[in-house]
C-alpha positions as MATLAB code, in Angstrom:
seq = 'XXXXXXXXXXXXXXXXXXXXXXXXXXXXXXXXXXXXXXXXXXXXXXXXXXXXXXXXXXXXXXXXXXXXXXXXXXXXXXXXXXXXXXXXXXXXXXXXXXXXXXXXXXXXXXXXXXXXXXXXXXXXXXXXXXXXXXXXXXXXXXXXXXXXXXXXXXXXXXXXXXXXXXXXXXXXXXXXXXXXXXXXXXXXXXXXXXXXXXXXXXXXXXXXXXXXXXXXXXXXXXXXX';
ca = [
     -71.808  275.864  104.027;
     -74.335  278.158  102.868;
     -77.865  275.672  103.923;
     -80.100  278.835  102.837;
     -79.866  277.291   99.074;
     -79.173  273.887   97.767;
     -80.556  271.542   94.900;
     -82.421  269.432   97.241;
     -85.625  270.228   97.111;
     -87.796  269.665  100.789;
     -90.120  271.912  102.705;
     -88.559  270.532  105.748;
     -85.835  272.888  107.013;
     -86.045  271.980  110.760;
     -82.489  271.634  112.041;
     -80.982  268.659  113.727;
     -78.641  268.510  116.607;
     -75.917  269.011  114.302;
     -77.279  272.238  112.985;
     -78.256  270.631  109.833;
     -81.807  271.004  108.060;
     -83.230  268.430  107.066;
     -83.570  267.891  103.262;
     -81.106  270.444  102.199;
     -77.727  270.266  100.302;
     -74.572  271.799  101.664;
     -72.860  274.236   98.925;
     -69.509  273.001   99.936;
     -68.622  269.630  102.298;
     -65.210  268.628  104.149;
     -64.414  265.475  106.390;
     -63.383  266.306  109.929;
     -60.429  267.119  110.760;
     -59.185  268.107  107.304;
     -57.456  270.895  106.535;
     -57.426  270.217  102.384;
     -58.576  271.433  100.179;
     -58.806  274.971  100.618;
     -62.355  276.947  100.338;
     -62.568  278.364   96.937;
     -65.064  280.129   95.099;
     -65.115  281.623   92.065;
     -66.268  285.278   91.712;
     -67.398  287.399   89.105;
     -69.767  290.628   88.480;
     -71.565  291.891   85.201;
     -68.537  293.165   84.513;
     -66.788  289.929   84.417;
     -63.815  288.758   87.350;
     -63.586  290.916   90.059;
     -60.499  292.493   90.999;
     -59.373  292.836   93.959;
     -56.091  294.508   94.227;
     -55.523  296.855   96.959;
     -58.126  294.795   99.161;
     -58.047  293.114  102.273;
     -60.168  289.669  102.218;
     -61.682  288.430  105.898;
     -63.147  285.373  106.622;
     -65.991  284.372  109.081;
     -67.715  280.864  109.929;
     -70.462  280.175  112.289;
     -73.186  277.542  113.504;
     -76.820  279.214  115.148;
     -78.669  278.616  118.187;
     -81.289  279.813  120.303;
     -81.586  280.619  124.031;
     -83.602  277.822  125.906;
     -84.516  280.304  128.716;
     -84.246  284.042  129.452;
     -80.942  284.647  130.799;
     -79.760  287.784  132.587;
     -77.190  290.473  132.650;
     -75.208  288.383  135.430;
     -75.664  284.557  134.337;
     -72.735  282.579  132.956;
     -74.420  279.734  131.970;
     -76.661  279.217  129.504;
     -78.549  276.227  127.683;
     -79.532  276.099  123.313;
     -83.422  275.155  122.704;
     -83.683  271.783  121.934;
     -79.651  271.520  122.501;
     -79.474  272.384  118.616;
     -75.611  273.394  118.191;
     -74.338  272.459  121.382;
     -72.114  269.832  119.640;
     -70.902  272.826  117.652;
     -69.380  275.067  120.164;
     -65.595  275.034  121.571;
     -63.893  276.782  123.705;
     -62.259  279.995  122.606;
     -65.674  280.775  120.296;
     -67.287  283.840  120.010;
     -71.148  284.066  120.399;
     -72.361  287.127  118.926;
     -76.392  287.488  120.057;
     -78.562  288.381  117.519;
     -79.585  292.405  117.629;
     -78.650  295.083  114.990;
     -77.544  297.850  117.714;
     -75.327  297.214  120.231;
     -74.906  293.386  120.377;
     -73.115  291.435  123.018;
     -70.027  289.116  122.892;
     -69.479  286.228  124.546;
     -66.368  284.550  125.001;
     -66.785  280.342  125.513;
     -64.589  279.167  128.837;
     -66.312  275.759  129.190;
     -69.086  273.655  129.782;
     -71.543  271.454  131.838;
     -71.747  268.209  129.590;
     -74.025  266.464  131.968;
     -76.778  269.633  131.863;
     -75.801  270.773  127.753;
     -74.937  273.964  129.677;
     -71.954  276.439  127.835;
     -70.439  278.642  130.166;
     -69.418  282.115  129.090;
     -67.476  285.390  129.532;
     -70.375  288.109  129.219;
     -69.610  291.327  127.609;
     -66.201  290.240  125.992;
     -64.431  292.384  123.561;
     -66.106  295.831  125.018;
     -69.739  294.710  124.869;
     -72.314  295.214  127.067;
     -74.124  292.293  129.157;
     -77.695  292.496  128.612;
     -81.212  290.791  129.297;
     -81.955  288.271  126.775;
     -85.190  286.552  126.138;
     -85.965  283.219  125.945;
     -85.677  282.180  121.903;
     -83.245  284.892  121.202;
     -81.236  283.664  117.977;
     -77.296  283.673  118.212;
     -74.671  282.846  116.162;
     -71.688  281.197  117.506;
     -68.003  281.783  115.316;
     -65.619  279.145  114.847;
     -64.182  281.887  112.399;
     -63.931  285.668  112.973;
     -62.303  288.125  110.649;
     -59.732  285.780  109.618;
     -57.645  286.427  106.902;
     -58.683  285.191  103.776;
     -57.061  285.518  100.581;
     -57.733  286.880   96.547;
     -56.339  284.871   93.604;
     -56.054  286.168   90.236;
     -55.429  285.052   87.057;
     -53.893  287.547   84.430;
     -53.467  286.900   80.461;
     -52.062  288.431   77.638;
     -54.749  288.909   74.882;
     -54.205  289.464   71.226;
     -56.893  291.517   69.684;
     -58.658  291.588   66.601;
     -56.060  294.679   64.877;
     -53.185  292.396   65.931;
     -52.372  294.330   69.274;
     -51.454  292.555   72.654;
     -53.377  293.917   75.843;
     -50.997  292.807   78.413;
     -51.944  291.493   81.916;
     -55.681  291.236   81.613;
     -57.960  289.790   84.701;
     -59.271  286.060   83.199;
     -60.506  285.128   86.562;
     -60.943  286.067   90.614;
     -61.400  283.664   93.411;
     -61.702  283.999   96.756;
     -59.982  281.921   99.399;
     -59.635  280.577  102.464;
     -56.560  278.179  104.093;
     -58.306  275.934  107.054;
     -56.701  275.684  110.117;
     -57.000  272.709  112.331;
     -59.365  274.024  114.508;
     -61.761  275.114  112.238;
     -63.068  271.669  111.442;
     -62.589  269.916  114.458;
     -66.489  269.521  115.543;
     -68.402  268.049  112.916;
     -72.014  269.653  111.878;
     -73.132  272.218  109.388;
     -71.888  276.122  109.155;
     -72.525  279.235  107.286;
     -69.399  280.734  105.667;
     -69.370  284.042  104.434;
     -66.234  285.880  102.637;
     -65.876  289.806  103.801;
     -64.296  292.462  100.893;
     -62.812  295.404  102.438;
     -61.032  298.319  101.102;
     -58.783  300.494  103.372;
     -58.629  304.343  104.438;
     -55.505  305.297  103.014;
     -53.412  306.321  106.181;
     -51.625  310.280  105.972;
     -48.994  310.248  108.189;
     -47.781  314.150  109.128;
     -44.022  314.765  109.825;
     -43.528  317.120  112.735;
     -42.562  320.104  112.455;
     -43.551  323.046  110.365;
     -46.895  323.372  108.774;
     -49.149  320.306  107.848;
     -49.764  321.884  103.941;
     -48.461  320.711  100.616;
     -48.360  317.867   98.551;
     -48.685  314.232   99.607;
     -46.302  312.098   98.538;
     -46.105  307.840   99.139;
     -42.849  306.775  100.657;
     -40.697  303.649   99.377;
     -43.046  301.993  102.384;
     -46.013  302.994  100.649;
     -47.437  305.279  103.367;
     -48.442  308.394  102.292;
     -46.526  311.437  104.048;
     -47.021  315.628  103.888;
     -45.957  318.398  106.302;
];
């Protein structure tokens, strides 16, 4: 859910435990637990549908929070102001803290539920532990880079001189499959969809000199030497 927009209309965007503002619509709602349907969103540009052949789709979902004290490079545990997302986080989540350049990562191994403390791996996936002030924003992933999915729709069109343009793009979405554990706490989310295209790998055969022509294999590498 996307809470930055919505056709409620309220000055009142203070969040509630759950992570949801007051007085603003969700774009997109699911009951707990379920897994159907999937997340689907139409896409198009000025252009008209997008296509997205040759492109990888990720997926990411998160809830935000904020430091309730200054923590430091060493501490494990940590509490959310006001407890706001708490109910949010499970174990196995990422928190990513909020800083442009070198951000941390912290992995979630468990909690206190008595104090509303989360306890955490610091400097997970390479990332460096840091100082962090009290207020700091975070956001904590349920989803992160998971695969996501393109669907296409292709027609054949008849034109006005009586011609057939074969195999023409009539519409794009984007989509995602949930997986069990992606809606098992209840409360409100962003969502965001990620488009990437790929370096095209060049794979060099040994031997001889690396010049010539490239040419794409039957496994659709690309190979020269």
């Amino acid at each position: 859910m996307n809470l930055k927009s919505g056709s409620c209309q309220s000055q009142n965007v203070c969040l509630s435990k759950d992570n949801c503002p007051s007085g603003v619509c969700p774009d997109f709602t699911i009951r707990r637990h379920d897994t159907k349907p999937p997340f689907k969103i139409f896409v198009e540009d000025c252009d008209g549908p997008m296509d997205f052949r040759g492109l990888v789709i990720e997926a990411n979902m998160w809830a935000i929070g904020k430091l309730k004290t200054e923590i430091d490079e060493d501490d494990d545990y940590f509490r959310l102001a006001d407890d706001i997302g708490f109910e949010q986080v499970m174990m196995g989540d990422i928190i990513v803290m909020d800083r442009v350049r070198m951000p941390e990562r912290m992995l979630v191994t468990g909690f206190d539920e008595t104090n509303n403390l989360i306890r955490v791996q610091r400097g997970y996936h390479g990332t460096t532990p840091a100082v962090w002030k009290k207020g700091t924003k975070m956001r904590i992933f349920r989803i992160m880079n998971a695969p996501a999915q393109a669907e296409m729709v292709f027609e054949d069109v008849e034109n006005i001189d009586g011609t057939t343009e074969t195999d023409v793009l009539k519409s794009s979405y984007l989509v995602y499959e949930w997986q069990a554990e992606d809606t098992c706490l209840p409360g409100c989310y962003w969502f965001e969809f990620k488009v990437l295209k790929m370096i095209d790998m060049v794979w060099f055969l040994p031997g001889g000199y690396w010049t010539g022509d490239i040419n794409t294999g039957s496994d659709d590498f690309f190979y020269t030497g």
